[in-house]
N, C-alpha and C positions, 0 to 999 in steps of 0.2 A: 513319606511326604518330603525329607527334607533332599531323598536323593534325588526327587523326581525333580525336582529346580534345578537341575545341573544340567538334567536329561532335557529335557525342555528351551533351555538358551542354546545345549547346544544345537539342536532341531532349527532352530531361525535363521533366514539367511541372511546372513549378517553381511558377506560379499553386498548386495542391495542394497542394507538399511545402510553400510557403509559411504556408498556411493550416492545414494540419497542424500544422506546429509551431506556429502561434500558439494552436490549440485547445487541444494537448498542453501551454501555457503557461499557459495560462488556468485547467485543471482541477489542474494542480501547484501553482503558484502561489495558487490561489482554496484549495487544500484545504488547505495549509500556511495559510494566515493563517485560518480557519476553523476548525481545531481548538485556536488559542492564546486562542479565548476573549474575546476585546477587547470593548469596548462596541462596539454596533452601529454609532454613528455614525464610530469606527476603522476598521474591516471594511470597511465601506461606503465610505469612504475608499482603502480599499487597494486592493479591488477594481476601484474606478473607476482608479485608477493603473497597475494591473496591465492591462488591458485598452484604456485609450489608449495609455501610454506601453511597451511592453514591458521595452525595454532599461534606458531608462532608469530606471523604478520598481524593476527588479531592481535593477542598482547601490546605491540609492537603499535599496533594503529592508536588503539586506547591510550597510550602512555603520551605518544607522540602525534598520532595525525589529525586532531580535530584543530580548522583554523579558526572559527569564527565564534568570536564569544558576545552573545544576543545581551547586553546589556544597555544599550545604545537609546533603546526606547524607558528603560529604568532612568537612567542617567538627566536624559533630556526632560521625557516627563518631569521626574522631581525639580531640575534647576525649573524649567516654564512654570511650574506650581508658585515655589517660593521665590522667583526673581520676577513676580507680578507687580503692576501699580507702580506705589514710589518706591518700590524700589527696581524696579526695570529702568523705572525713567531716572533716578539717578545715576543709574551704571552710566546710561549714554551722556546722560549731561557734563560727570564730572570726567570723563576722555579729555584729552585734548583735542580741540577741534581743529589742527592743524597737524596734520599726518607728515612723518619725512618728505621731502621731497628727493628721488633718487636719481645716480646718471641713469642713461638710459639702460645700459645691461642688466643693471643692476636691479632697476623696475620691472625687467621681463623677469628673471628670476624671481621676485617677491612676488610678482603677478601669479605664477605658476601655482603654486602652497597658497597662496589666499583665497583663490579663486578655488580650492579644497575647502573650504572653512577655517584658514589657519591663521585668519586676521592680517593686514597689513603693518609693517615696521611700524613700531612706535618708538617715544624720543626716552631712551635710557640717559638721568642724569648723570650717571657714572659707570664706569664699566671697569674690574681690573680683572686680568688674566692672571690664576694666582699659578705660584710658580711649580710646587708640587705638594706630596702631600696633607707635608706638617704646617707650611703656608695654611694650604687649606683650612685643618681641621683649625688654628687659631684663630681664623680667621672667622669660624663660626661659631667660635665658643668667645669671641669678644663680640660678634651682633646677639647672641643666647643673651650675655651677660646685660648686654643695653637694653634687652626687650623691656613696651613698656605694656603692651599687650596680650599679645598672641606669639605665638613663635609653630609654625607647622614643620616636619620633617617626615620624607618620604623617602627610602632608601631600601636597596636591593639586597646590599651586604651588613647589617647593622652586628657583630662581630661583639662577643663575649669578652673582650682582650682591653690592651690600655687603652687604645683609641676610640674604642666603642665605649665603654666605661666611662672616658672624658667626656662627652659630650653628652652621655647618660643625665650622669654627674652638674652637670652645667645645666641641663632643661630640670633639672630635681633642682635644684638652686633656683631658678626660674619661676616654677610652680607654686613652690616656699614664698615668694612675693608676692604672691597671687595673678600671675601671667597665665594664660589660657594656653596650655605645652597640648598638641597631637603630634603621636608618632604611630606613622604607616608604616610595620616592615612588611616586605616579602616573606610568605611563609616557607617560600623553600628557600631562599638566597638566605636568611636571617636564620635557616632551623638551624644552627648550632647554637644560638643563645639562648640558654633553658627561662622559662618561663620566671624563675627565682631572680633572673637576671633584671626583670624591670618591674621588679617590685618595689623598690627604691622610688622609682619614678611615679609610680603609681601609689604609692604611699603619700608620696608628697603634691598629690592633687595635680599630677598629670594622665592623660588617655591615650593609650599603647591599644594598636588594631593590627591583626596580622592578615595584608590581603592575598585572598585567594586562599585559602588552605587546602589542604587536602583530605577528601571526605572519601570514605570508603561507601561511596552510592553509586547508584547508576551513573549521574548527572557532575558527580565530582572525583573521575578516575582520570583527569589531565591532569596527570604528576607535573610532567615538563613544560604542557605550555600555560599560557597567559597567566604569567609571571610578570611584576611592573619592576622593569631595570632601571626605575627612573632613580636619581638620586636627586632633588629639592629638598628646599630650604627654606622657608618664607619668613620673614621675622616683621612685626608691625605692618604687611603690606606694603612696605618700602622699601624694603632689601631683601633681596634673594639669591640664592647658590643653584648653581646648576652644572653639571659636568660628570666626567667620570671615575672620581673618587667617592669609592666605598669607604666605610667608617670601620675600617681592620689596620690592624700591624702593617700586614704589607704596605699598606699604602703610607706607610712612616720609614726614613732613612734613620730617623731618633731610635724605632726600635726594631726595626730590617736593615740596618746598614747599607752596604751597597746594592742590597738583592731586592730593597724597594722597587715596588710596581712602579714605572713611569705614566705618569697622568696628566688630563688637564682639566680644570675647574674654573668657572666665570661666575666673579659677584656682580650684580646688574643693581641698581638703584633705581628707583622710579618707578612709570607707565610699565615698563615690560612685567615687571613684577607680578600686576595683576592680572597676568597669563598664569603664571607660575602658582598664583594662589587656587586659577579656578582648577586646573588641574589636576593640585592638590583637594582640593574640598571634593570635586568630584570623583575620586578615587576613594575619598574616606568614607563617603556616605556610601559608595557603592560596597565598601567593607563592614559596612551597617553601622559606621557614624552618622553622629547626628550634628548639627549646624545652627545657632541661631538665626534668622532669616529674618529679624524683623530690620525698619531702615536703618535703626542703631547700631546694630551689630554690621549688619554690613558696610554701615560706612566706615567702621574700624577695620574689617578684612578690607577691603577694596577703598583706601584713602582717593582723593582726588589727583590728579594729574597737578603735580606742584610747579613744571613750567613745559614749554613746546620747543623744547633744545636740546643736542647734547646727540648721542650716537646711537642711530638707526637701529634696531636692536629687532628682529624676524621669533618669538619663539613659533617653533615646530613638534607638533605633537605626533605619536601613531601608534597603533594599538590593532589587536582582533577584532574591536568593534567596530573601524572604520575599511573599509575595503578597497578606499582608494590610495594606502599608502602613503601618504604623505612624505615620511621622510626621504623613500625611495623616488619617491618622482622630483622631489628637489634635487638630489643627487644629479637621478639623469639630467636635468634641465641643467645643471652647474657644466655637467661635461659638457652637453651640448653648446654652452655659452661661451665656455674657456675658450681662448685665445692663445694664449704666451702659458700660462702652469698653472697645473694641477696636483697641487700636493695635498697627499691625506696618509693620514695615521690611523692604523686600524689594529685591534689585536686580533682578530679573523678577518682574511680575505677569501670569505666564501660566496661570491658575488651569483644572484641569477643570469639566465641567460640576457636578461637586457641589459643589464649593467656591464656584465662581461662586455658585450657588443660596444657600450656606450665608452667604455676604457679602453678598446680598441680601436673605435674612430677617432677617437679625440688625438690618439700617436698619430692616426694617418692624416690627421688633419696640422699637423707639426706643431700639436700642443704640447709641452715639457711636463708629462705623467708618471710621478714616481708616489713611490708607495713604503711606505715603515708598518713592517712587522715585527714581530719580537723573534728571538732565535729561540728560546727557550716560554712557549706558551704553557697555559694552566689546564689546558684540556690537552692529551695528547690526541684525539681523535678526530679532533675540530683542527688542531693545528697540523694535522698530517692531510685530512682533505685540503688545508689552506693551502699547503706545500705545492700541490697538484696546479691551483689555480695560479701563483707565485712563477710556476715553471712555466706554463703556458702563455698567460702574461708577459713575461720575459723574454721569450720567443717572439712577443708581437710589439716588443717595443718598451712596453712600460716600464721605468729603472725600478727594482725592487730590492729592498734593503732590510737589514736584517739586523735587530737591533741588539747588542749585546752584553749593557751589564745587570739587566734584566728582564722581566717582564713587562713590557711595552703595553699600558692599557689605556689611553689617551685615542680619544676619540675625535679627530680634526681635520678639516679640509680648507685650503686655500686655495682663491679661484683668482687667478690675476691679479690686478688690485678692485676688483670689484666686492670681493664677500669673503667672508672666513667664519666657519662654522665651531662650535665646540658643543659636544653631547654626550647622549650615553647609548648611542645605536652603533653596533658595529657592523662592517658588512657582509652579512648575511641575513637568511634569509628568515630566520627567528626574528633579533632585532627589527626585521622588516614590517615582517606580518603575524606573530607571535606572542612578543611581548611590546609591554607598554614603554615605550621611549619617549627622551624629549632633547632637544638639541635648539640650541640659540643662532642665531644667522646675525653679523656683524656685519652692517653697510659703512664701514668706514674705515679709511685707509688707515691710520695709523693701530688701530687693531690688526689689520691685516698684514700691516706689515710685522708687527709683533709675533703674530703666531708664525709667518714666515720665519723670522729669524728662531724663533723656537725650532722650527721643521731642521732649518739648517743644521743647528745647533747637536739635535737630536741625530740628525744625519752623520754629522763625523762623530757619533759613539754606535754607526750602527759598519757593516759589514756588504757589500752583495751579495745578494742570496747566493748559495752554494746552488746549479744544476743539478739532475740525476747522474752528469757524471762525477759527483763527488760524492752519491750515497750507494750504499748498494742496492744488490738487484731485488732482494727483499723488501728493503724499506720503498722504494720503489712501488713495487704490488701493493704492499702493504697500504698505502696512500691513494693508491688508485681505489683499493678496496674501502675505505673511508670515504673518498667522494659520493658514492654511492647515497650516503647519507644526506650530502648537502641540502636538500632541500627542506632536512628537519633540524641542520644545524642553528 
C-alpha cells in the first residue's frame, strides 16, 4: 500500500497540473493587480513579476503591494456618529469666523489641498521652528509638564533609549496628576520597544495603542505598508508638534554627537492645532481607542479659536485611505507656482513620474531648484535608488546637494516667499500613497524666510552630489538595480 503512493504521483502529469497552476496564477494574479488601477508603467511591472517570478513576486506583493487601506467609511462613519447635534454645531461655531486672507499665489496653492478636503489656513497664534533635536524633545517635555488636561502623542519611531524614556517619563508624570496621556506608536517603526517598556506609563494611568500591527491572517499580511509616519503632539488642544523628529538617540547631538540626524520640527499654538487633534483622535479610534464624545469632553479636546490673527498655518494630511493624495498634489501645485526657488529637504528623493516631470519644468521655467539629501542615508536601498534619481536630476538642471555630517532627516520645502512647508512625508512614493503623513504649510514670510535661511545654512554643510563618474561601475548597476523598487519605496 505504502509503495503504491510513489507509483501513483508518479503516473500524474504533473508537466499539465504544473502549467495549470501557473496559468490559473497568472489570470488571478493579473486580474487582482488590474482592477486596482495603478499607472501603467506599475501594472506593467507587476505583471512582468507575476509571470517570471511566481513565488517569489507573490511574497513580494503581499508584503509590499497592496495600496489602499478601506478604513475611510470606519473612520467617517464613527466621527458623523459622535460629532452629531451640539456638538457638530459647536465644532463650526467655535472656528474663527474669519479665515487668512492670502496674496494671490499663495491662495491658489491653499485653494489646491482644500478643495481635497484638507480645510483652508487657519490663524496660528504662535509658530516657532525648533532648531533640532534636543530643542525639540524639551520642548515637549515642558508643554507634557504644563498639561492641564489631555496630552495626545502619535509617533513612528517611539525608541527604548534616553530620549524615548524622557518623554515616557514626562506623560507617567502627567498621568500621576491626573492628565488624560494617549500614545499611538507604529507597530512597526516603534517594534523595538518591548512591551515592559510602557508599563511605566500604563501603570501610572496613561493609554499606549500600537497602530496597525501585524497579524499573521489573511487581511493582516501588509508587513511594510500603512504604517502612520506621522509624528504629533497635541497638549490641552492648544499646542501641538509636528515635523520630522522621532523620539530616539539619533535624533539627540546630547547623546549622538555629531552623527545626529538633522531634522525639522514646528510648534503651532492655536486654530491649527485642532487639525492636529482630529487626526490624532481619528487614528486612535481607528487602533480601537476610545473617545469621550460627549460636548464636555469635546470642548476640552477641541477649545475654541482664542483670536482671528497671527500666521496662516495650511495643515496637510495623507494616507491609503484617501486616493487623492494630498500631500503630493500640493507638491506639484508648489512647483507649478514657483517663480524665483524651490528648495526642499528630503532624506529620499524617489519622486514619481509627475513629480520628476514637475522638478524638471520648474528648471525650465528658470526657477532656482535645489535639493539636500544626506550623503550617508538609513536605508541603503532606498538611498541607492535615490542616487539614480539625484543623477538624472542633475543632468536636468536641479542643484543637488549632499549633506555631510550626517543623516539628513528634515522634511521642508520653500516656495519663493509665498509658503514654506515642514512635515514628515518624504519624496517618495510610500510617504505618498502608503503611509500616513502630515505636514504643516506656512503663509507667512518671516517663516519662510526662516526656513530659507535654515536651507542655506544646511547648504554650506552639505557637498554636490558626486556623478557616476565618481562611483564605480558596480555601484552604478547596483543602483540602477534598486530603482526598480521605487514605486514601493
Amino acid at each position: 500500500m505504502l509503495t503504491a503512493m510513489p507509483d501513483a504521483l508518479a503516473t500524474l502529469p504533473w508537466s499539465k497540473i504544473v502549467t495549470a497552476l501557473y496559468l490559473a496564477w497568472l489570470l488571478g494574479a493579473g486580474a487582482t493587480v488590474l482592477t486596482q488601477r495603478r499607472s501603467p508603467t506599475a501594472t506593467l511591472a507587476w505583471l512582468l513579476a507575476f509571470a517570471a517570478l511566481p513565488v517569489v513576486s507573490g511574497i513580494y506583493y503581499v508584503v509590499f503591494g497592496p495600496r489602499r487601506l478601506r478604513r475611510r467609511k470606519l473612520r467617517y462613519g464613527l466621527a458623523r456618529r459622535n460629532l452629531a447635534g451640539d456638538v457638530a454645531g459647536y465644532l463650526r461655531g467655535s472656528r474663527c469666523p474669519d479665515p487668512p486672507v492670502l496674496a494671490p499665489e499663495a491662495a491658489v496653492l491653499a485653494g489646491v489641498v482644500s478643495r481635497l478636503g484638507q480645510g483652508w489656513p487657519t490663524h496660528a497664534a504662535g509658530v516657532a521652528i525648533l532648531e533640532d533635536g534636543d530643542a525639540c524633545t524639551a520642548a515637549i517635555e515642558a508643554a507634557i509638564a504644563g498639561a492641564r488636561h489631555h496630552v495626545h502623542c502619535e509617533y513612528y519611531i517611539w525608541a527604548a533609549d534616553g530620549t524615548g524614556t524622557r518623554v515616557r517619563d514626562a506623560l507617567a508624570a502627567a498621568a500621576r496628576r491626573g492628565v488624560q496621556v494617549r500614545a499611538l506608536r507604529d507597530a512597526v517603526g516603534s517594534g523595538g520597544a518591548p512591551r515592559a517598556f510602557w508599563a511605566a506609563l500604563e501603570a501610572a494611568g496613561g493609554a499606549v495603542l500600537a497602530f496597525n500591527p501585524v497579524r499573521l491572517a489573511p487581511r493582516g499580511l501588509n508587513f511594510a505598508n500603512f504604517r502612520t509616519h506621522r509624528k504629533i503632539v497635541v497638549v490641552d488642544g492648544v499646542t501641538g508638534f509636528v515635523g520630522g523628529n522621532n523620539l530616539h538617540d539619533e535624533a539627540s547631538a546630547a547623546a549622538s554627537g555629531e552623527a545626529a540626524w538633522r531634522d525639522a520640527h514646528a510648534r503651532l499654538e492655536g486654530e491649527p492645532v485642532r487639525r492636529l487633534q482630529r487626526l490624532f483622535l481619528e487614528d486612535w479610534v481607528y487602533a480601537g481607542g476610545t473617545v469621550p464624545a460627549d460636548l464636555a469632553s469635546v470642548k476640552q479636546y477641541f477649545p475654541p479659536a482664542a483670536a482671528c490673527g497671527g500666521v496662516p498655518v495650511q495643515v496637510l494630511a495623507s494616507g491609503p485611505d484617501d486616493a487623492n493624495a494630498p500631500i503630493h498634489a500640493f507638491l506639484l501645485a508648489a512647483l507649478a507656482l514657483a517663480k524665483r526657488r524651490a528648495w526642499i529637504q528630503t532624506p529620499y528623493l524617489v519622486p514619481d513620474e509627475p513629480l520628476e516631470s514637475a522638478l524638471r519644468v520648474a528648471v525650465l521655467r528658470g526657477v532656482d531648484v535645489q535639493v539636500i539629501v544626506p550623503r550617508r542615508g538609513d536605508s541603503r536601498l532606498v538611498g541607492a535608488a535615490s542616487r539614480t534619481y539625484c543623477e538624472a536630476l542633475g543632468r536636468a538642471g536641479v542643484r543637488i546637494f549632499e549633506y555631510l555630517p550626517g543623516m539628513l532627516h528634515a522634511k521642508t520645502l520653500v516656495v519663493d516667499e509665498t509658503c514654506a512647508v515642514v512635515g514628515t512625508a518624504n519624496l517618495d512614493n510610500r510617504s505618498f500613497r502608503l503611509n500616513f503623513e502630515v505636514a504643516s504649510a506656512f503663509y507667512d514670510a518671516g517663516v519662510v524666510e526662516e526656513l530659507a535661511a535654515r536651507f542655506e545654512a544646511d547648504r554650506g554643510r552639505s557637498a554636490p552630489f558626486r556623478g557616476r563618474d565618481e562611483r564605480s561601475r558596480l555601484s552604478a548597476f547596483l543602483e540602477s538595480v534598486a530603482r526598480l523598487t521605487s514605486p514601493v519605496l
